[in-house]
C-alpha positions in Angstrom: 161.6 97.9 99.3 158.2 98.0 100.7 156.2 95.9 99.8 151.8 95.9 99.6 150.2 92.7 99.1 147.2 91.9 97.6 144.9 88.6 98.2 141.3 88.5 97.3 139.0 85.6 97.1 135.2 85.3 96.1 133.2 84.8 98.7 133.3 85.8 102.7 132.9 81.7 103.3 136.5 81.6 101.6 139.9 82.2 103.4 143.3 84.1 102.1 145.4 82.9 104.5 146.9 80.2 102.4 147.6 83.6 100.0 149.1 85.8 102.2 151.1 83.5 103.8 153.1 82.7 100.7 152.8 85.8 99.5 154.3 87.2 102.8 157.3 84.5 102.9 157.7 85.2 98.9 158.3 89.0 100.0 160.5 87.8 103.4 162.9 85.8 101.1 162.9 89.3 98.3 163.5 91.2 101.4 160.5 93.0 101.0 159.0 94.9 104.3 155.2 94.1 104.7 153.1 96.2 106.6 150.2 95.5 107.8 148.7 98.5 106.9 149.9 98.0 103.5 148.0 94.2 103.1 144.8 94.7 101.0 142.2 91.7 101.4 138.6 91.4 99.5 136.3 89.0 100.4 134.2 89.4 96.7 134.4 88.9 93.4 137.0 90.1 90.7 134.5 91.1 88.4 134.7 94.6 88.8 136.8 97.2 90.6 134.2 98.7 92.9 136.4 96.9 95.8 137.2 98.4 99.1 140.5 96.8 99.9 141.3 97.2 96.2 140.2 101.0 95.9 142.3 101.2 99.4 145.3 99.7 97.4 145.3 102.0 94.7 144.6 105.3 97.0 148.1 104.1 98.9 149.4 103.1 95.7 149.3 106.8 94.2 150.9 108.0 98.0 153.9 105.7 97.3 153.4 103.8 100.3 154.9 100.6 99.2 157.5 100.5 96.0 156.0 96.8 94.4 152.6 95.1 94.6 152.8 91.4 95.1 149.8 89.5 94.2 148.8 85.8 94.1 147.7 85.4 90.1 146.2 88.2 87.6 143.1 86.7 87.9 143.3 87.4 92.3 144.1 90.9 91.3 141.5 91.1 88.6 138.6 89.6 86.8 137.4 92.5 84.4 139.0 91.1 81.5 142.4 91.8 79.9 142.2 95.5 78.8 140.7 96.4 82.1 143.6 94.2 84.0 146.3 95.2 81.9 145.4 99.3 82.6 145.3 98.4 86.5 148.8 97.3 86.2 149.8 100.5 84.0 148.0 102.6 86.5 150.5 101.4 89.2 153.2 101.5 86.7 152.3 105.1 86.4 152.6 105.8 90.0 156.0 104.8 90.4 154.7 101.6 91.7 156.4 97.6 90.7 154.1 95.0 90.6 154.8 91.1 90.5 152.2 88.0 90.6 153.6 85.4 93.0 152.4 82.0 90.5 153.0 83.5 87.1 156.5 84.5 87.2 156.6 86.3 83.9 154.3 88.6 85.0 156.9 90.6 86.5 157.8 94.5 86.4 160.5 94.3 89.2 162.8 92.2 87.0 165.6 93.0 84.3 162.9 92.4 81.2 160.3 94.9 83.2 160.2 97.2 80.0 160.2 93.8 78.1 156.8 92.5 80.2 155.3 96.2 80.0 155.3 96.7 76.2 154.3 93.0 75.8 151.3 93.9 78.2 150.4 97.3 75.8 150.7 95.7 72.8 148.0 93.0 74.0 146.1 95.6 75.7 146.0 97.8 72.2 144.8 94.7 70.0 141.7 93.8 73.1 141.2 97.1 72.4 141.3 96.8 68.4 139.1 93.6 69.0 136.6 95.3 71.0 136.0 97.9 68.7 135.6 94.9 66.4 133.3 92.9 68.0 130.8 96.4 68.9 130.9 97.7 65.0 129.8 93.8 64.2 127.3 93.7 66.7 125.5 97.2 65.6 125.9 96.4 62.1 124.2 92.9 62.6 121.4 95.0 64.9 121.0 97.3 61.6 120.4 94.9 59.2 117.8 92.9 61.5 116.3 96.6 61.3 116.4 97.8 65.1 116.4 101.5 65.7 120.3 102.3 67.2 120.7 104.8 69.9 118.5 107.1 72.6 114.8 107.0 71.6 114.0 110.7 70.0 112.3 113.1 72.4 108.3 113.6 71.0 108.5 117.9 71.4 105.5 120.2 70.9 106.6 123.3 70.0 103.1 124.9 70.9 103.3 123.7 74.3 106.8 124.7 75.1 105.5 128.6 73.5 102.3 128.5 75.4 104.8 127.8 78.9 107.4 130.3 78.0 104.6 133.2 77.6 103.2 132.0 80.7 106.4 133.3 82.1 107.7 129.6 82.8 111.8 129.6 82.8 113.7 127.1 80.6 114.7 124.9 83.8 110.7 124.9 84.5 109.5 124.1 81.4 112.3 121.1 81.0 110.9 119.8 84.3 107.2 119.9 82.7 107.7 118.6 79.7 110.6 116.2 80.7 112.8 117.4 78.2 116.2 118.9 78.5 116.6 123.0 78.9 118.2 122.9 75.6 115.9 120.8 73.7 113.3 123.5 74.5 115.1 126.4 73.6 115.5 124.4 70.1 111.9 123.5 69.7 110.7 127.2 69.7 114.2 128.9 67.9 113.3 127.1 64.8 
């Protein structure tokens, strides 16, 4: 199989070579084949998935140029939190693509219990999901009841001005520009 390989650490002042060389003698001893053009290296945070060498990884992922994905630890591959992680790794699942983390051994979608680890991964994925939901209906109820206004702030339209631009000869587009308004909020203001 081919093999990508993924190594990121924080900061530019930090080095992956103690990484990728286990990683790359972790995927000798599989009898995986590592290209070079296939090892993806970022030098930032996990936080989110704006990444170069990640966005790189994914791109060659959905070409099929390597069969597994052999990273360090979940949180090397990822720092988003667990939904976000846990669709990363169904996105490669999706493109045909086996993944494996090098230190936690049960995260693992090359193995006999791959269908195992992947439902175990979507269940947990569906109840961050569930808990998420949670946590925002809590939060804007709580923001309700301390009696803040929810949502975008309501556009202040006068209707005369709009009527007085249109018979000017002003188009919709124009007039949105003017009055800062969208062309459909004008064409509301005067239809009623």
């Amino acid at each position: 199989m081919n093999c990508g390989i993924y190594s990121r650490v924080s900061t530019s002042k930090q080095e992956t070579e103690n990484q990728l060389a286990q990683l790359r003698e972790f995927a000798r001893v599989m009898d995986w084949r590592v290209n070079a053009e296939t090892i993806y290296v970022d030098h930032i945070t996990g936080k989110h998935s704006d990444r170069t060498e990640f966005k790189r990884m994914f791109q060659d992922a959905s070409e099929r140029k390597f069969d597994v994905l052999l990273f360090w630890s979940l949180d090397r591959l990822s720092r988003e939190g667990a939904l976000e992680t846990l669709q990363h790794l169904n996105r490669l699942t999706g493109y045909g693509v086996q993944w494996r983390s090098l230190t936690e051994q049960y995260l693992d979608s090359t193995g006999v219990f791959r269908e195992a680890v992947i439902s175990i991964l979507a269940v947990i994925a569906k109840q961050e999901r569930i808990r998420l939901s949670e946590r925002t209906k809590a939060g804007l109820e709580r923001a309700r009841k301390q009696g803040k206004t929810l949502g975008r702030p309501r556009a202040e339209v006068n209707a005369t001005e709009i009527r007085a631009l249109r018979e000017q000869g002003l188009s919709w587009g124009a007039i949105g520009r003017q009055t800062g308004l969208a062309r459909a909020t004008c064409q509301r203001a005067v239809a009623t």
